[in-house]
N, C-alpha and C positions, 0 to 999 in steps of 0.2 A: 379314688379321691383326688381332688384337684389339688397342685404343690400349692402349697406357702408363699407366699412372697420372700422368704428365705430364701427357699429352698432353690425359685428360678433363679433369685441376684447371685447363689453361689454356683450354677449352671455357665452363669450367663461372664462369670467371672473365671473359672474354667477356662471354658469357649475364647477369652481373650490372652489365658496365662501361655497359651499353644505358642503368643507368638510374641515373638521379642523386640520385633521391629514392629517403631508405630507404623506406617505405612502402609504395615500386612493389619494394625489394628484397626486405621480408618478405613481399609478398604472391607476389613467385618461390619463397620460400621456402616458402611454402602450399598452391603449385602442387606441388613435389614432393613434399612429403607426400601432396597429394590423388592422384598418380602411385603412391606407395609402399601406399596404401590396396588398390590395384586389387589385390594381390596382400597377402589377409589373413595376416597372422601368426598360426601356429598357438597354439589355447587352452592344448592339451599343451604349448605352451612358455611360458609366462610362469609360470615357476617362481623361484622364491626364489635357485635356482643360476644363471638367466640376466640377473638384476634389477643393475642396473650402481649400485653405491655411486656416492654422491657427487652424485648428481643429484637434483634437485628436484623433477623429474618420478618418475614410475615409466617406465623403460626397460631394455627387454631387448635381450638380442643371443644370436644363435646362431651357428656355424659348423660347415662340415663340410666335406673335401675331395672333391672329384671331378675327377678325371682329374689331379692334380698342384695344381689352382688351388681356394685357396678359396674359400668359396660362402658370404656372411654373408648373414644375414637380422635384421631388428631393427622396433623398434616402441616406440613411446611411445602415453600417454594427453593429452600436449599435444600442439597441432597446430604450431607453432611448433617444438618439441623434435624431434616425427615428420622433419619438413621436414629437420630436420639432421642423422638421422638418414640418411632419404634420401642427403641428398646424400652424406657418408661411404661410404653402400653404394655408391654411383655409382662414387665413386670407388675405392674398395677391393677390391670384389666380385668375383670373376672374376682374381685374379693369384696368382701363387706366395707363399706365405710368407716365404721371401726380399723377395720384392720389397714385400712389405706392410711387414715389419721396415724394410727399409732406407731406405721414401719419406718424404720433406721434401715435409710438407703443408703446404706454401706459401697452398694456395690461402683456408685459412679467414681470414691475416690479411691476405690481397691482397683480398677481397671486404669487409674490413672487419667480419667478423662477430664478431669478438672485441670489439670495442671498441663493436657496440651492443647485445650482449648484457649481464645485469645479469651481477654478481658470481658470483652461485651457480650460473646454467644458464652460463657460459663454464668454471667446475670442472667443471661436468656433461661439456660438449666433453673436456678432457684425459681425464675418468674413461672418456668412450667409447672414445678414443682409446688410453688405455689396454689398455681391457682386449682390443681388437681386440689390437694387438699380443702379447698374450699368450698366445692364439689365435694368431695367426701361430709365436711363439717355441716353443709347444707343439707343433704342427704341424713344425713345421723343426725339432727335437729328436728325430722320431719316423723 
C-alpha cells in the first residue's frame, strides 16, 4: 500500500534531522532536485497558465488525475526552488484530492525550512502550496 502523506513528511523529516548543519540541509535539498531533473518537465508546459505567482523564481506546476490520485508534476529555473519543489511532489504526488485538501504540511516548518528561507522564495512556498491545492479543490469539485 502506498504511504500517507504522513507517513512520507515524517521520512522526509528524518532524512533532514541526520543533519545539523544547514548547508549539509540545502545541499539535501539539492539532491532532490538533482532526483526531480531525472524526469524533465515538459517544454509544452511552461506556459504562462502553469507559472505560479508569487515566486521569485519562475515555477511551474501541472496536474492531472489517474485512477482517482493526482499526479503533479513541477519544475523551477533555480536549483534551491526545484529541490522544494521536489520535495512537495514527494510528498503530495500520488494521493486523492481530498487528501491533498485536507493534509497539515507539518513537515516544511519541522525541517526548519521556513525560517532559512529569505522573505520572498518562503511566499513563493505558500504560493505553491497554494495553487497545488486548488488543483486538488478543482479536482474534488469535478
Amino acid at each position: 500500500m502506498a504511504k500517507s502523506i504522513n507517513e512520507i513528511q515524517d521520512g522526509i523529516i528524518e532524512e533532514f534531522e541526520a543533519f545539523d548543519d544547514w548547508m549539509d540541509r540545502y545541499q539535501l535539498i539539492v539532491d532532490y532536485a538533482k532526483e526531480l531533473e531525472k524526469t524533465p518537465f515538459p517544454e509544452a508546459d511552461r506556459t504562462p497558465s502553469n507559472l505560479i505567482d508569487g515566486c521569485q523564481s519562475s515555477v511551474w506546476f501541472t496536474a492531472r488525475m489517474e485512477n482517482g490520485l493526482m499526479i503533479l508534476n513541477g519544475d523551477s529555473d533555480a536549483l534551491l526552488v526545484k529541490g522544494i519543489v521536489a520535495l512537495l511532489l514527494s510528498v503530495l504526488s500520488g494521493h486523492t484530492p481530498k487528501e491533498i485538501v485536507e493534509a497539515d504540511l507539518y513537515f516544511i516548518e519541522r525541517i526548519g525550512l521556513q525560517e532559512h528561507l529569505s522573505p520572498t522564495r518562503a511566499n513563493g512556498v505558500v504560493a505553491m502550496l497554494k495553487q497545488i491545492r486548488l488543483y486538488a479543490l478543482a479536482y474534488q469539485a469535478k
